[in-house]
C-alpha positions in Angstrom: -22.1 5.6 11.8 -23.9 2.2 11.3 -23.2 -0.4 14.2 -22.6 -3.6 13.5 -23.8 -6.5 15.2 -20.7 -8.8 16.1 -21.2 -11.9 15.2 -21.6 -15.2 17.6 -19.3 -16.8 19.5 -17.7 -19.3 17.1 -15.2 -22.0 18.0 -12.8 -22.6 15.2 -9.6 -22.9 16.9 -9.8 -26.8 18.4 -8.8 -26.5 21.9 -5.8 -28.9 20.7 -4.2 -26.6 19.2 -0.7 -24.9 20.3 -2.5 -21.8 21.6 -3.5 -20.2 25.0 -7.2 -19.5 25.7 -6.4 -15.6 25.4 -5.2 -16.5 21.7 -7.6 -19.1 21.0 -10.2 -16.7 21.8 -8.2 -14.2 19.6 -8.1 -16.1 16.7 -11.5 -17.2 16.4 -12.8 -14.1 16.9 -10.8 -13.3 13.7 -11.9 -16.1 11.6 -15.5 -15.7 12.3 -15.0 -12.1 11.2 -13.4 -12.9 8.3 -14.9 -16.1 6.8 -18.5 -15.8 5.1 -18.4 -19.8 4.4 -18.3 -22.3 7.1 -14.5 -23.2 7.9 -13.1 -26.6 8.7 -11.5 -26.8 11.9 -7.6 -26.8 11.9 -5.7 -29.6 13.3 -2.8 -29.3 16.0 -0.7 -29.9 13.5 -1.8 -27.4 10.5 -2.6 -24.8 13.4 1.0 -24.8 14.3 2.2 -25.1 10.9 0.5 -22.2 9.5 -0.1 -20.0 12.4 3.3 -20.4 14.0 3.2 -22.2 17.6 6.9 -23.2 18.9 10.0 -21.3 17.2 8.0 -18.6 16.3 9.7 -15.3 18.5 7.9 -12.8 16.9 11.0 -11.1 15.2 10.4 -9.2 11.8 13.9 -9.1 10.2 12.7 -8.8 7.0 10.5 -5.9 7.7 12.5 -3.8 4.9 10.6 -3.5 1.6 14.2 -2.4 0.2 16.0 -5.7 1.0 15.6 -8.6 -2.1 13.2 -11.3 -1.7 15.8 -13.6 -1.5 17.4 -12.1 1.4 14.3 -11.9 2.7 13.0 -15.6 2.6 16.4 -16.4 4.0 16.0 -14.9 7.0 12.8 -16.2 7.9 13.8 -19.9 7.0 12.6 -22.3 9.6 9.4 -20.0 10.5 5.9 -21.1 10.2 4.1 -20.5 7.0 2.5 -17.3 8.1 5.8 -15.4 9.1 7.5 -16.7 5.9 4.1 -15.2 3.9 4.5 -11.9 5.9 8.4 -11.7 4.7 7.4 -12.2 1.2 5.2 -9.3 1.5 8.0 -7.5 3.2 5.6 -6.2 6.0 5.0 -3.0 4.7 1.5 -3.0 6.2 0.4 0.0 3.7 -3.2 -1.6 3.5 -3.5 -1.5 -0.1 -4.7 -5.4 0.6 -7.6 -4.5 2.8 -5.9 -6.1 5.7 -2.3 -5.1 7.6 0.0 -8.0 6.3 0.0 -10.0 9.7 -3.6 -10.3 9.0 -3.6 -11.0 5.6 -0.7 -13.5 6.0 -3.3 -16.0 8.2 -6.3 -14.9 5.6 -4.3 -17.0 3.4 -2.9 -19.0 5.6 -6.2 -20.6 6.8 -7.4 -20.3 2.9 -9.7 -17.9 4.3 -8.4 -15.8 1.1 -7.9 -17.2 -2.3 -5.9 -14.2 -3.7 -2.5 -13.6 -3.4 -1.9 -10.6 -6.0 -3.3 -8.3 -3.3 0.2 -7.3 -2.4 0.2 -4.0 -4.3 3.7 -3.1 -3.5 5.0 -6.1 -3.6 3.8 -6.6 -7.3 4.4 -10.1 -9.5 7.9 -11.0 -7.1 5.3 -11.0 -4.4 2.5 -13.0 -5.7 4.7 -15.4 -7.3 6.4 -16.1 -3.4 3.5 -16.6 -2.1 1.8 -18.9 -4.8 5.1 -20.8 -4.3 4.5 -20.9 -0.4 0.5 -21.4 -0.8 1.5 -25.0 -2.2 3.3 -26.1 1.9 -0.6 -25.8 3.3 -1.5 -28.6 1.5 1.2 -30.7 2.2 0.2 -30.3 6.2 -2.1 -33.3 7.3 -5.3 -31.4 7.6 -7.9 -32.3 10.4 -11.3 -34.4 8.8 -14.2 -32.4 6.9 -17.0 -32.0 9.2 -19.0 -33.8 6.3 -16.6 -36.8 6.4 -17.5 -36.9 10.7 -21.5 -36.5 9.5 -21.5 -33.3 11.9 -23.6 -30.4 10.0 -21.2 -27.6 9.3 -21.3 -24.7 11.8 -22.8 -21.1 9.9 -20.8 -18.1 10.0 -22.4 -15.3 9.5 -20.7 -13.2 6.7 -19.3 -9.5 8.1 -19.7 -7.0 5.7 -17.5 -3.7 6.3 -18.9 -0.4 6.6 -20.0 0.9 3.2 -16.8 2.9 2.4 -14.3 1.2 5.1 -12.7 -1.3 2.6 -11.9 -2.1 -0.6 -14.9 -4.5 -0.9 -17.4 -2.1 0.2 -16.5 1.3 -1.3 -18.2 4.4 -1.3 -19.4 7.0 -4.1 -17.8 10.1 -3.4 -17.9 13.0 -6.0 -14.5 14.6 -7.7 -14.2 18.1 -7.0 -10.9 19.7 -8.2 -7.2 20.0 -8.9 -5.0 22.3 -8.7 -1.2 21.8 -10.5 1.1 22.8 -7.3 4.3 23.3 -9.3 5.0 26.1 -10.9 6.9 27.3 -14.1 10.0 25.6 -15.0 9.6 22.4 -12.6 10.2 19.0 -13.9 7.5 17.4 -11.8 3.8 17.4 -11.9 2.2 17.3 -9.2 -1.6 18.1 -8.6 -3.5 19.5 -5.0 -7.1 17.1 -5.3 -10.1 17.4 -3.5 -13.3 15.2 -3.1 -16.9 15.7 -1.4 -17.8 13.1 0.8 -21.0 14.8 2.1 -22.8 12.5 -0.4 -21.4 9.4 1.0 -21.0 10.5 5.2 -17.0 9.1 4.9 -14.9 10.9 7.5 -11.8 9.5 8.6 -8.7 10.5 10.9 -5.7 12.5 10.2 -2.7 9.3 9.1 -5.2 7.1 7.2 -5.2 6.7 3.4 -7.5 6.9 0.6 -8.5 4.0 -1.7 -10.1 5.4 -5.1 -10.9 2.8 -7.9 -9.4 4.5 -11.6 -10.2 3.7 -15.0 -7.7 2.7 -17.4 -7.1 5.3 -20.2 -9.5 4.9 -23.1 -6.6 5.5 -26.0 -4.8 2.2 -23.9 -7.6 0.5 -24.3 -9.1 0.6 -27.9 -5.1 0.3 -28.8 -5.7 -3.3 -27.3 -9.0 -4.0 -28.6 -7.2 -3.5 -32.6 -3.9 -5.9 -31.7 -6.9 -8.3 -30.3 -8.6 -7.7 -33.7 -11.8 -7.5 -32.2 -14.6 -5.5 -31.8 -14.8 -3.2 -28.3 -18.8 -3.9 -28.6 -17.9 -7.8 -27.9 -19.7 -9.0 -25.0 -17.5 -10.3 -22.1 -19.0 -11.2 -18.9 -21.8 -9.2 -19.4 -20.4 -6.2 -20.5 -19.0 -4.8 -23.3 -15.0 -5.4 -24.2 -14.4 -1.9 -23.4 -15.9 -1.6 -20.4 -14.3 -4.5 -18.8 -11.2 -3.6 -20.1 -11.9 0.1 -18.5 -12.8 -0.7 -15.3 -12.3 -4.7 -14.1 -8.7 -5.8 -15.3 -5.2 -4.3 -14.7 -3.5 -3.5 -17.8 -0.1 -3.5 -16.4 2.2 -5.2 -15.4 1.8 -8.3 -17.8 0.5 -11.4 -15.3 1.9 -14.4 -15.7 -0.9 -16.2 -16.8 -0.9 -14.3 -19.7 2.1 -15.4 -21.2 0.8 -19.1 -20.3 -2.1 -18.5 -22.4 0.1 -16.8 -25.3 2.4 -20.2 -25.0 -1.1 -22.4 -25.4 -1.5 -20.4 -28.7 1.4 -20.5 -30.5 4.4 -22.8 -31.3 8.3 -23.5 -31.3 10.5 -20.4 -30.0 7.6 -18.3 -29.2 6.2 -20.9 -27.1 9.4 -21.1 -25.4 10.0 -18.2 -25.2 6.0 -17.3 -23.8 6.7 -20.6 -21.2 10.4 -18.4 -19.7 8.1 -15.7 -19.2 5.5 -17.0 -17.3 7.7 -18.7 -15.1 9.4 -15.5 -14.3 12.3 -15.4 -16.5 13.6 -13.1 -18.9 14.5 -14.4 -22.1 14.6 -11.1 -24.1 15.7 -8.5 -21.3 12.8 -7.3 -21.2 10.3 -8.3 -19.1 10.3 -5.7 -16.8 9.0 -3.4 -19.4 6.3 -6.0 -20.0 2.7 -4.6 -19.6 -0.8 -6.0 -21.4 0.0 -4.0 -24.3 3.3 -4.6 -25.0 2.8 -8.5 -24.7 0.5 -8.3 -27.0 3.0 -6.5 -29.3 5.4 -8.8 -29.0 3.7 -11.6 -29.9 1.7 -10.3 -32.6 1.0 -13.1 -34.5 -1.2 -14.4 -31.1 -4.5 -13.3 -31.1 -6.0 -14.7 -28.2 -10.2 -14.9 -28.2 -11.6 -11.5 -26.0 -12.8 -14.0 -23.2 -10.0 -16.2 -22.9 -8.2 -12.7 -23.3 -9.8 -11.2 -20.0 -10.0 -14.7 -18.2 -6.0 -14.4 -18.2 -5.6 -11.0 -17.0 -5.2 -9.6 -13.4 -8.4 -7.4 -11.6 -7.9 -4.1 -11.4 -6.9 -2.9 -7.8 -7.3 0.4 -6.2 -4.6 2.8 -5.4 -3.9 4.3 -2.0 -2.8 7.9 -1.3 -2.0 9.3 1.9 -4.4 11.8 3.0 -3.5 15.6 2.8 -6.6 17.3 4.6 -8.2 17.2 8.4 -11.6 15.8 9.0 -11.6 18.3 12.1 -11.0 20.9 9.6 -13.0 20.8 7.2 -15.9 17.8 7.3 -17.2 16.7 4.4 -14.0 17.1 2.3 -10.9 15.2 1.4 -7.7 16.5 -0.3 -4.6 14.1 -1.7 -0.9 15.2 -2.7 -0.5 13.1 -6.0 2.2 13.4 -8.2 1.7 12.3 -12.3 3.3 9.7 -13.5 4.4 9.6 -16.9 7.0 7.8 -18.8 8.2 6.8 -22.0 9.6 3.0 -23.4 10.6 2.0 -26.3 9.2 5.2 -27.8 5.7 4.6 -26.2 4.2 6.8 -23.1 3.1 4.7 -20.4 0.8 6.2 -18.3 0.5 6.0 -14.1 -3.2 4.2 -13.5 -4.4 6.3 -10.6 -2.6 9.6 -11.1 -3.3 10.3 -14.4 -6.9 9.4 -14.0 -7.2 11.9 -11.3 -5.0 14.7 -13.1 -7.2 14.7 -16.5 -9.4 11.6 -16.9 -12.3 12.9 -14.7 -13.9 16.2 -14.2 -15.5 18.2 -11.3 -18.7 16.7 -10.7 -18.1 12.6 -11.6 -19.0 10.2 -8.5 -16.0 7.5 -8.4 -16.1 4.6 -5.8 -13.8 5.5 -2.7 -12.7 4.0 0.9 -11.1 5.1 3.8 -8.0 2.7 4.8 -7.3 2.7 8.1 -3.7 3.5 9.5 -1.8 1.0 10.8 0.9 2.9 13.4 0.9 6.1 11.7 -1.1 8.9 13.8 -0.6 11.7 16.1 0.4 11.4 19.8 -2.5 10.5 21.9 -1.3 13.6 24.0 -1.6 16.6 22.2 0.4 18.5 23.9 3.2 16.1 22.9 5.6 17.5 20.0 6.1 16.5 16.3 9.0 16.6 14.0 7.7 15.9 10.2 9.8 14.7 7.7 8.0 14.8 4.6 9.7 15.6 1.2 8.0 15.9 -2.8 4.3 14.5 -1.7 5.5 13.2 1.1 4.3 16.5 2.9 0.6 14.9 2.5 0.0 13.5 5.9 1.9 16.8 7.5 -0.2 19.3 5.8 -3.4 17.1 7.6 -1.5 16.8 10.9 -0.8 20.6 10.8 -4.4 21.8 9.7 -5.9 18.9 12.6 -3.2 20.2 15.1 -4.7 23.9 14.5 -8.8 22.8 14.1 -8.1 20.7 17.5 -6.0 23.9 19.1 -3.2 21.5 20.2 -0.6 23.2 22.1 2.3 20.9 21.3 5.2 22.1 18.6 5.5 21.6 15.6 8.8 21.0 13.6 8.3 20.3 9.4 11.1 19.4 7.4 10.5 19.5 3.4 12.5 19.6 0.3 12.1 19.0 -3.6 14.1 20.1 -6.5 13.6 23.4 -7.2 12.1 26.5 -4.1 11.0 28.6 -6.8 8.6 26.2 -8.6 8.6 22.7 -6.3 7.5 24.1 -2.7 4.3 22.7 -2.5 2.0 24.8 0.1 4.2 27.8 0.5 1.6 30.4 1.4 -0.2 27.8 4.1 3.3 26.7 5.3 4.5 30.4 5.7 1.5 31.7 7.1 1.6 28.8 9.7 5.1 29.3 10.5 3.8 33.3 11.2 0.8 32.4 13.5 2.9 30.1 15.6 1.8 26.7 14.7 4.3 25.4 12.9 7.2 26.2 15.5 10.4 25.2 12.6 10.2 24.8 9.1 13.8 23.5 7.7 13.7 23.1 3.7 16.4 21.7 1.8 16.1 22.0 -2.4 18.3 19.7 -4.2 18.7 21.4 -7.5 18.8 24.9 -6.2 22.8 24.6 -6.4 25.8 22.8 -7.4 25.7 20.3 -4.6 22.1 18.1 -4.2 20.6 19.0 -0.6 18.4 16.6 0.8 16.3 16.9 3.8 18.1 14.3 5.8 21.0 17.1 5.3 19.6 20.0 6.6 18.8 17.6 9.8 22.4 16.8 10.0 22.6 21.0 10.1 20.1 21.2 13.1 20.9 17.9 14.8 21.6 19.4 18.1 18.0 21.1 18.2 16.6 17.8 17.2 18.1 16.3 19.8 16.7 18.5 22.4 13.1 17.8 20.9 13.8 13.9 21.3 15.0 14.5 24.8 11.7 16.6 25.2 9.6 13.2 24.3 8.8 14.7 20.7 7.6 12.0 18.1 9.4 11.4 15.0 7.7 10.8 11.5 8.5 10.3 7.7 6.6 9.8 4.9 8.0 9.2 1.2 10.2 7.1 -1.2 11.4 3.6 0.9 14.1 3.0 -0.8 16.3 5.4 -0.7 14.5 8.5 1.5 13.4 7.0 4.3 17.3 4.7 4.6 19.0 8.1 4.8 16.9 9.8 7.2 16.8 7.4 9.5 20.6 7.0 9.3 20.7 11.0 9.7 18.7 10.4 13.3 21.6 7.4 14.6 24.4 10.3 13.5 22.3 13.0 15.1 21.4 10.4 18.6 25.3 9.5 18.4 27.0 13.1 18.4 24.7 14.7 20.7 23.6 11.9 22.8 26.7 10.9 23.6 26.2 7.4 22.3 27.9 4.8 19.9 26.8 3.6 16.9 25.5 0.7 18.4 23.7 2.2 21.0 22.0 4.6 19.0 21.1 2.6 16.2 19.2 0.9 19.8 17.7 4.1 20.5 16.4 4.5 17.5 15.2 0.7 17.2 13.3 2.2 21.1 11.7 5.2 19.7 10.4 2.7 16.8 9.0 0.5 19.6 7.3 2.7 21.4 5.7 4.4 19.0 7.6 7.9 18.6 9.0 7.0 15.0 6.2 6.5 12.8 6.3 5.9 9.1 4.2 6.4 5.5 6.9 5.0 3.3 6.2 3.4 -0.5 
């Protein structure tokens, strides 16, 4: 790997600020990292404001991507700026940003980043929260310009990441393959996919997630260019119409901005109507179903100019996958777990960006631009001997099909316990013949499946644990880790509630003090989770 030089010892943090010299030093280690422009020092006052000094315990109440924003931004009332970003953003810390959200949270903070529609997840209810909060910096006295003292502006130097280690400095790697996993008869589609990264040197550890960069669909596209009434050979910021709208913009959800430029267009009830929108309301009932194209639809009389078009729409962000292969098992590859979206509204098939890109809009052989994200909190115990029980239903088995192939590549001794489910055994169990032949040789010690349309009752996997909750038990006693990875909303709710039932009736504990325990293992480390 390259080595990068660290940069020098910058002071950005005054000493006046509410810090100690261990977090002073911290945080402008940070800053230098992360700023490529000079930064203006920040006051006491703004430091404490935005960074949190007195008040600020360090509690994440809102750390529940599940619970609505306005629960949410209640509970972190009377925190500094940054915790109050970091509960907008729910603190998933997927990464999809380029930074965990503590991190990204001061980025903006400090207006170290301008963008706040990096919160993936978190979508428009996100970016709107924290354009709202973005507007309390200014309103914190701010400490002079060093141009106003007539002191020269220190240099930072700018810290480029490793070419393929974040979203701003990606990688070419090359497509190799896919492979449909379902079989006859299954409702899902869901595709095996593999990528060569010999070309580009990426490797990467078993836990961390990969960022590809998709194209919008073509037929989406040139549908746009005709309700635009323009020509796709247009030039727009150098390019063609059709290539920007390919690769730079998102073409779904609708941004608000758009509908502001809609309401600058028009007149009387559409402008109202365009204004509601773009403020977050929902005149209609239907702005949920909102994306480029259907705005466009809906107020076809508006037909904005191609530049002012693009100008008003959102970039187009990457998509992150969990990674479904071992570095240790075989270099120089990558596999993902995706499953294809498709659905229909209002008679028209919408399309899933990423997954249907990789599932039929490129072939074996195209280069696309990749990166590695990091995991935050989501790996394998430092002591291999330790053991592991997997919960992992649909393509939530990604990261447990790495972790099992590492486990064996890296010949550690510690067990092995996968729990997976789907709909259907006979067409929806992704993996059978590795899983089967792993549960033969040893290394997967238990494999518990639970199939939710296989009778008249649905079976989930956080039922067939309820079955075996007196084994699991014995593996917690035994120090094993605990991880899930899969649907937040509902998934990983009930399988955590399954481990407080399962700590309460064979720990001998009350709810209370097993909810605790489980809040311990959490702490510590021993339960991990990949949830979206």
């Amino acid at each position: 790997m390259n080595q990068i030089t660290p940069p020098p010892k910058i002071e950005i943090i005054p000493g006046s600020a509410p810090f100690s010299e261990a977090q002073r030093s911290w945080l402008n280690g940070f800053f230098a990292g992360l700023l490529s422009d000079a930064p203006t020092p920040l006051s006491a006052e703004l430091g404490a404001a935005v960074m949190g000094g007195d008040g600020d315990d360090g509690e994440a109440p809102w750390h529940d991507q599940t619970m609505p924003m306005a629960d949410r931004m209640k509970l972190a009332e009377g925190r500094p700026l940054r915790r109050r970003f970091m509960a907008a953003m729910a603190q998933q810390d997927c990464g999809q940003c380029g930074y965990d959200c503590h991190n990204y949270s001061e980025a903006i903070a400090t207006k170290s980043e301008a963008r706040l529609n990096l919160c993936v997840p978190g979508g428009k209810e996100t970016a709107r929260m924290l354009k709202s909060l973005y507007e309390e910096i200014d309103k914190v006295p701010a400490a002079p310009s060093s141009a106003a003292s007539g002191e020269p502006a220190a240099a930072v130097p700018a810290v480029v990441a490793e070419l393929g280690r974040s979203r701003d400095n990606p990688a070419p790697a090359k497509f190799l393959s896919r492979r449909l996993l379902n079989g006859k008869g299954s409702e899902k589609e869901t595709w095996h996919i593999e990528f060569d990264l010999s070309g580009c040197g990426l490797d990467y550890v078993v836990g961390d997630s990969f960022g590809i960069f998709a194209r919008n669909d073509l037929g989406l596209v040139d549908q746009i260019i005709a309700l635009l009434g323009a020509s796709h050979t247009t030039e727009v910021r150098g390019k063609t119409l059709r290539e920007v709208l390919l690769d730079d913009v998102s073409l779904s959800p609708a941004p608000d901005s758009l509908f502001e430029l809609i309401s600058y267009l028009t007149g009387g009830a559409l402008r109202e109507k365009a204004r509601a929108l773009a403020l977050g309301e929902d005149p209609d009932g239907d702005a949920a179903t909102l994306d480029v194209m259907a705005v466009l639809q809906k107020f076809s009389r508006v037909r904005p100019h191609p530049e002012a078009f693009i100008e008003a729409l959102e970039p187009l962000q990457p998509r992150l996958y969990s990674i479904s292969s071992s570095h240790n098992a075989t270099p120089g590859k990558l596999s993902l777990t995706v499953d294809c979206v498709r659905y229909v509204i209002n008679k028209r098939r919408r399309l899933g960006l990423a997954s249907t890109f990789l599932s039929e809009r490129i072939n074996p052989g195209d280069e696309l631009k990749v990166y590695v994200q990091k995991a935050h909190g989501f790996a394998l115990p430092e002591d291999a001997r330790t053991p592991i029980i997997m919960v992992g239903p649909g393509t939530g088995i990604a990261p447990f099909r790495a972790f099992l192939h590492d486990r064996r590549a890296t010949g550690a001794p510690g067990k092995n316990w996968l729990f997976f489910g789907h709909q259907r055994s006979d067409c929806d169990f992704f993996y059978a013949d590795e899983l089967n032949a792993m549960k033969t040789s040893g290394l997967l010690t238990r494999l518990s499946l639970a199939w939710s349309r296989d009778g008249d009752k649905k079976f989930y996997v956080q039922d067939r644990m309820r079955e075996v909750g007196r084994e699991m038990w014995t593996w917690l006693a035994e120090g094993a880790h605990v991880y899930i990875c899969g649907d937040a909303k509902r998934m990983a709710k009930d399988v955590e509630r399954a481990m407080v039932d399962i700590v309460a009736q064979f720990g001998a504990r009350s709810t209370d003090e097993a909810i605790a325990f489980v809040a311990d293992l959490k702490k510590k480390g021993r339960f991990q989770q990949d949830v979206y």
